[in-house]
C-alpha positions in Angstrom: 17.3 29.0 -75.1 20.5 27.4 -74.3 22.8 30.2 -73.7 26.3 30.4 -74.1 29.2 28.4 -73.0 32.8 29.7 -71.9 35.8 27.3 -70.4 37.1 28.9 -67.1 40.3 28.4 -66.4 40.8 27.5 -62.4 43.2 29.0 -59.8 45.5 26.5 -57.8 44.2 26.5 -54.5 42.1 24.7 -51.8 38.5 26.6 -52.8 39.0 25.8 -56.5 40.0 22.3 -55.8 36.7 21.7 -53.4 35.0 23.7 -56.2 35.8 20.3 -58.7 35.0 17.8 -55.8 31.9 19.9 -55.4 30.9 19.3 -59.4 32.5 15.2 -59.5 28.4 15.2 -57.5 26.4 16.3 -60.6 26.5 20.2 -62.4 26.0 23.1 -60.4 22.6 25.5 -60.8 23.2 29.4 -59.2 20.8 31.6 -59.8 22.2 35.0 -60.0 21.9 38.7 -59.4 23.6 41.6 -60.1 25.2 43.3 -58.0 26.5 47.0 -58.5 26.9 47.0 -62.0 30.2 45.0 -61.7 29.3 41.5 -61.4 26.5 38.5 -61.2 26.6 36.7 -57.7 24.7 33.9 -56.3 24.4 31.1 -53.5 26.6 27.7 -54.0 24.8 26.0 -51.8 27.5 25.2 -49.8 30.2 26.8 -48.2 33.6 26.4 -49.6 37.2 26.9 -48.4 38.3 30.6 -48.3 41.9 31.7 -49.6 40.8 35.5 -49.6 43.9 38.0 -50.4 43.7 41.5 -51.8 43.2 41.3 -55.4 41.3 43.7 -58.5 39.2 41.6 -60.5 38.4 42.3 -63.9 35.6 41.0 -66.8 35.9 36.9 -66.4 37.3 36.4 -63.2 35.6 34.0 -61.4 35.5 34.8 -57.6 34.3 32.7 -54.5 32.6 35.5 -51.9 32.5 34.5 -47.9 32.9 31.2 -49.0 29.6 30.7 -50.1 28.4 33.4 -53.3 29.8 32.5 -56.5 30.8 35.9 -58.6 31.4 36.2 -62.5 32.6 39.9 -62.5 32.2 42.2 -65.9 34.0 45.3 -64.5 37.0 45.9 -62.0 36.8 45.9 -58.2 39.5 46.1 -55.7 38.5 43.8 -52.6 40.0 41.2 -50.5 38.1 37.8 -52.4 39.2 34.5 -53.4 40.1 33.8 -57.0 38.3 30.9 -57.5 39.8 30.9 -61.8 38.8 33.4 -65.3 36.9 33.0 -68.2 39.6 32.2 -71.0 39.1 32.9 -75.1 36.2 35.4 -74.8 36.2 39.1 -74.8 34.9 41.5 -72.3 31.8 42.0 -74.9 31.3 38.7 -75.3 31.0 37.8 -71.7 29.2 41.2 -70.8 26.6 40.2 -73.9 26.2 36.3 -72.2 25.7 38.0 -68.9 23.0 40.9 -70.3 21.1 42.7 -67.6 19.7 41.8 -64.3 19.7 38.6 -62.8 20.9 35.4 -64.8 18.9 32.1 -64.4 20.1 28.8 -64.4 23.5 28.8 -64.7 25.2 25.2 -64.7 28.9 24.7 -63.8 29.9 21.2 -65.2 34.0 19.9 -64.9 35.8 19.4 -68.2 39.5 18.0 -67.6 42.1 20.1 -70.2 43.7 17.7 -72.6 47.3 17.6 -72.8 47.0 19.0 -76.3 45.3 22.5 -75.3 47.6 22.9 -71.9 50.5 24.7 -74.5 47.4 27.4 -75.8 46.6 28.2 -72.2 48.9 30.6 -69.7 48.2 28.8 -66.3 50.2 28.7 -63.0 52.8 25.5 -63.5 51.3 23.0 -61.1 49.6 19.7 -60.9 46.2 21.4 -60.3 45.0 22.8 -63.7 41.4 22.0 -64.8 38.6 23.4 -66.4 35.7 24.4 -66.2 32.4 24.7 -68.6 29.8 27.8 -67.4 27.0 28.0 -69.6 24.9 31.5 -69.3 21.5 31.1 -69.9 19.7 34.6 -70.9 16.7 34.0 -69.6 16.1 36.6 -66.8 14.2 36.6 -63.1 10.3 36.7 -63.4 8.4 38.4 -60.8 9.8 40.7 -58.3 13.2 42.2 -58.5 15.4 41.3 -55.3 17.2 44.8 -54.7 19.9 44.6 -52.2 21.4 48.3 -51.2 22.5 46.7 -47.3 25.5 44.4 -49.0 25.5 41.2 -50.9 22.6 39.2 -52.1 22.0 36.4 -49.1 20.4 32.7 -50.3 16.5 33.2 -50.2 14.1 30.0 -49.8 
C-alpha cells in the first residue's frame, strides 16, 4: 500500500537546512522503530548538524536524535533534542493512525518548496528559511524478529 502523506513544516536552523541539502540527492528511506510508546525513530544515514536545546515535543514534531536518528513523536517528552520541523494539517489521530504499531517500513522523505500562496495558511518563524517537507507513512510493518531495545535508543543495524 502506499500509505499516507503529511507536509512537515521545517524549523530554521543548521540541521533542518542540511536536512533539505541531504534530500536535493534523491528521497530519503528510514526504517523505523518504536520506541517507548512515544515516538518512531530510525538511522539517516548520515549524521547531521546538532542544534539540541531543552524542548517538550508533542504528536508531529519531527526531531533529529544525536545527530543521526530521525524521530516522528506521537506523545510528549521533555528532553534536550533538536527540532528538526512538525507535521502541519493533521490531527494527533490521524498521525497516530499513519504511524499504527511497531516499527514503520519504508518511509520516504522527499522536498516540496511552499508556494507563496500557502505561506499566509501556515504559522512559521519569519525568516528566509521556510520549506517543506512531504513524509509518506507506509503501514507496512517489520517481518521477522522484533528488535527490542530496553539499553537506550535503537542504533543502525547492517
Amino acid at each position: 500500500d502506499g500509505g499516507e502523506t503529511f507536509t512537515a513544516i521545517l524549523a530554521d536552523n543548521s540541521s533542518a537546512r542540511a536536512l533539505v541539502e541531504l534530500l536535493k540527492n534523491g528521497d530519503i528511506t528510514i526504517d523505523m522503530e518504536d520506541y517507548a510508546n512515544m515516538e518512531k525513530v530510525g538511522p539517516l544515514g548520515k549524521k547531521l548538524p546538532r542544534n539540541d536545546a531543552p524542548i517538550t515535543a508533542s504528536c508531529g514534531d519531527l526531531i533529529l536524535y544525536q545527530g543521526k536518528y530521525f524521530v516522528i513523536y506521537y506523545a510528549r517528552n521533555s528532553w534536550s533534542l533538536t527540532r528538526l520541523g512538525r507535521i502541519e494539517g493533521a490531527s494527533s489521530e490521524q498521525i497516530k493512525s499513519a504511524l499504527g504499531e511497531g516499527g514503520v517500513r519504508g518511509f520516504p522523505l522527499a522536498i516540496n518548496p511552499i508556494k507563496s500562496h500557502e505561506i499566509e495558511k501556515i504559522q512559521y518563524n519569519r525568516s528566509s528559511f521556510c520549506r517543506a517537507i512531504y513524509i509518506n507513512l507506509k503501514h507496512s510493518k517489520y517481518h521477522g524478529r522484533r528488535k527490542n531495545y530496553t539499553d537506550g535508543r535503537p542504533r543502525a543495524v547492517g
